[in-house]
C-alpha positions in Angstrom: 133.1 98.7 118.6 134.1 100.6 115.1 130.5 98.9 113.7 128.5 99.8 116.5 129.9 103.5 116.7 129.3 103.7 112.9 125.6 102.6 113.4 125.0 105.1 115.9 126.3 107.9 114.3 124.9 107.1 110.6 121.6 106.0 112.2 121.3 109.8 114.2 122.5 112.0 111.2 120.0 109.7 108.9 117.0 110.2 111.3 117.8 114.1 111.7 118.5 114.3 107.7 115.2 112.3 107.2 112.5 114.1 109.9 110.7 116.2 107.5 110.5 112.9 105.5 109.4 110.8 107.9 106.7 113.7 109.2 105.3 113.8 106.0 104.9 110.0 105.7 103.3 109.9 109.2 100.8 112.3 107.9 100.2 110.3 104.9 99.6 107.4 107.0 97.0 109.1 109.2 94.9 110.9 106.3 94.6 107.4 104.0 92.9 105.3 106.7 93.2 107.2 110.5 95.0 104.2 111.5 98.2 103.9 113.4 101.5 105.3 112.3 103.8 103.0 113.1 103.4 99.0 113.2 105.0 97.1 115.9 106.6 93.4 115.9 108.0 90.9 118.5 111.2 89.8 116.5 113.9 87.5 117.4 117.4 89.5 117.9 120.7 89.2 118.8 121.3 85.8 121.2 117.7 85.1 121.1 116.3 88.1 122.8 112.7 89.7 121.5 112.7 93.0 120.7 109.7 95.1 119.2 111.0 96.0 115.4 109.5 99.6 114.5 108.4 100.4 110.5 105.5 102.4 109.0 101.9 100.6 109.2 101.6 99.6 105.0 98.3 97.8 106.0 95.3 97.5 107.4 95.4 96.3 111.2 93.4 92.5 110.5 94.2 89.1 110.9 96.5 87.2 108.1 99.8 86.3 107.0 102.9 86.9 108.5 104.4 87.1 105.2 102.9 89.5 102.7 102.7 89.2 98.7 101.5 92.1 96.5 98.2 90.8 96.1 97.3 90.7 99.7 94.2 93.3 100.2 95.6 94.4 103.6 97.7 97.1 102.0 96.8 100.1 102.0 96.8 103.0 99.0 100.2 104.3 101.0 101.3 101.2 102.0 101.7 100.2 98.7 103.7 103.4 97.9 106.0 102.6 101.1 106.7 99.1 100.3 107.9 99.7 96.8 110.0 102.7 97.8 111.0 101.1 101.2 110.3 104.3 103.3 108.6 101.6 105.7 111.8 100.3 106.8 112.8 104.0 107.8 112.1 104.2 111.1 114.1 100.9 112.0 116.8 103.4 112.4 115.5 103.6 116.0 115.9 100.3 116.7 119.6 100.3 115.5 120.2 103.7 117.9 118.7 101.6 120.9 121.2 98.7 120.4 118.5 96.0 119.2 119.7 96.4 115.1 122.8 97.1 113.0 122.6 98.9 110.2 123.5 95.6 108.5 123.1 92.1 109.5 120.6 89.2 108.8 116.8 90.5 109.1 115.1 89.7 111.7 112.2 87.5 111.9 109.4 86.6 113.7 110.3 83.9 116.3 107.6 81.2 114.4 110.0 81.6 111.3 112.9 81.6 113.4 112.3 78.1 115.0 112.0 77.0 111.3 116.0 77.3 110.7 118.4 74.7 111.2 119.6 74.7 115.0 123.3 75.4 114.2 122.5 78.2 111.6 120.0 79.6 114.5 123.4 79.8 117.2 125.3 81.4 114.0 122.8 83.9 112.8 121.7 85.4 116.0 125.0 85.4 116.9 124.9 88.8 115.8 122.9 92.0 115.6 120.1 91.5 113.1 120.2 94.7 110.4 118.7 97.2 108.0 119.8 95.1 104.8 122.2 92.4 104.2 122.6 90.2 101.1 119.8 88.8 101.3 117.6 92.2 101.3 118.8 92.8 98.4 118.6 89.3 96.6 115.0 89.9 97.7 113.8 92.9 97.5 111.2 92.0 95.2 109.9 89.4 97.2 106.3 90.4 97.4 106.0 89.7 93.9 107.5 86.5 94.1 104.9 85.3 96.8 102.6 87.0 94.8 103.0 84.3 92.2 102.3 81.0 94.5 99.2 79.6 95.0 100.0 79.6 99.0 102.6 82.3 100.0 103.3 81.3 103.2 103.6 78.0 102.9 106.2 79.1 99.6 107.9 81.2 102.1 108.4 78.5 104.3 109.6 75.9 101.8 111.4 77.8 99.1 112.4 81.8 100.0 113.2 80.9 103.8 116.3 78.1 103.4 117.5 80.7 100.8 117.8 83.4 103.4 119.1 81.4 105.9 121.9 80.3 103.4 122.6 84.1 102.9 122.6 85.1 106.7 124.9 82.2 107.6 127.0 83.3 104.9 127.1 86.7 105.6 127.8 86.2 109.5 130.9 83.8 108.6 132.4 86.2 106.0 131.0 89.9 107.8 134.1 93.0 108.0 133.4 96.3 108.2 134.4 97.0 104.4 132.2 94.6 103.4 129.2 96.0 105.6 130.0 99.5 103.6 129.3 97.7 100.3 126.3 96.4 101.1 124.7 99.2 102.3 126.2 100.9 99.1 124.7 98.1 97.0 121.4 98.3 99.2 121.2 102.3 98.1 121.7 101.7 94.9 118.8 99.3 94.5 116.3 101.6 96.1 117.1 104.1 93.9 116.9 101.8 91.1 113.1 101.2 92.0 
């Protein structure tokens, strides 16, 4: 109860504190390409259950990848600016006032990449709220670039970046307090500003 009240209240104050921020990128969005604002995704949540994640549209709305390097031609001139400074993930904040997202926890996936993990490290991971950041967020945060290096991204993804994570979400959801949550999203600030 003491997490979820602290995601409520932080995610509220951050989306008031932020709304000129995120008018300003909605703009931004519209006058680069007249496209959508925001991008929708299913994703697989807490027990199992779908939910539609909510970030800023980075790309152009066309067939590809789930996964996205920082060579792939479907970002956009703004996109690229939101990726690199995460603004995208901003309005995620949403999601964790509606109940579907912590403010930490493993990051939710789409369901394909989902069925990819072990079947007990499935049961453990979405065992919990997925989140904003977690440990592996920040191991990764430069993780277009890494796919941007392989010949085949996804396939990389798959074989390489994805047992990683899941290593790092079990981990996380075995060893999770509250004091711990606090110093990742410490950690997590302190690597955006970094950027």
């Amino acid at each position: 109860m003491i997490k979820r009240c602290f995601d409520i209240i932080v995610a509220a104050v951050a989306l008031i504190l932020c709304a000129p921020v995120l008018a300003a990128v909605a703009v931004a969005i519209r006058l680069d390409d007249g496209g959508p604002v925001l991008f929708r995704q299913e994703r697989a949540g807490r027990r199992g259950r779908s939910f539609r994640i909510h970030k800023f549209r980075t790309m152009r709305v066309a067939p590809g990848s789930a996964v996205t390097s920082d060579t792939d031609d479907r970002i956009t001139r703004v996109g690229r600016f939101l990726r690199a400074s995460k603004l995208d993930e901003l309005p995620q904040l949403y999601d964790v006032l509606l109940g579907h997202m912590s403010l930490v926890g493993p990051r939710p996936e789409v369901r394909r990449y989902v069925d990819c993990w072990p079947p007990v490290a499935r049961w453990r991971i979405l065992s919990v709220r997925p989140g904003i950041t977690d440990p592996a967020s920040i191991a990764y945060r430069n993780e277009s670039t890494e796919l941007a290096r392989a010949p085949q991204p996804e396939e990389y993804y798959l074989s390489v970046v994805l047992p990683r994570k899941v290593e790092m979400y079990v981990r996380y959801v075995e060893t999770r307090s509250f004091l711990g949550d606090l110093l990742i999203l410490a950690r997590t600030l302190q690597a955006v500003i970094s950027r």
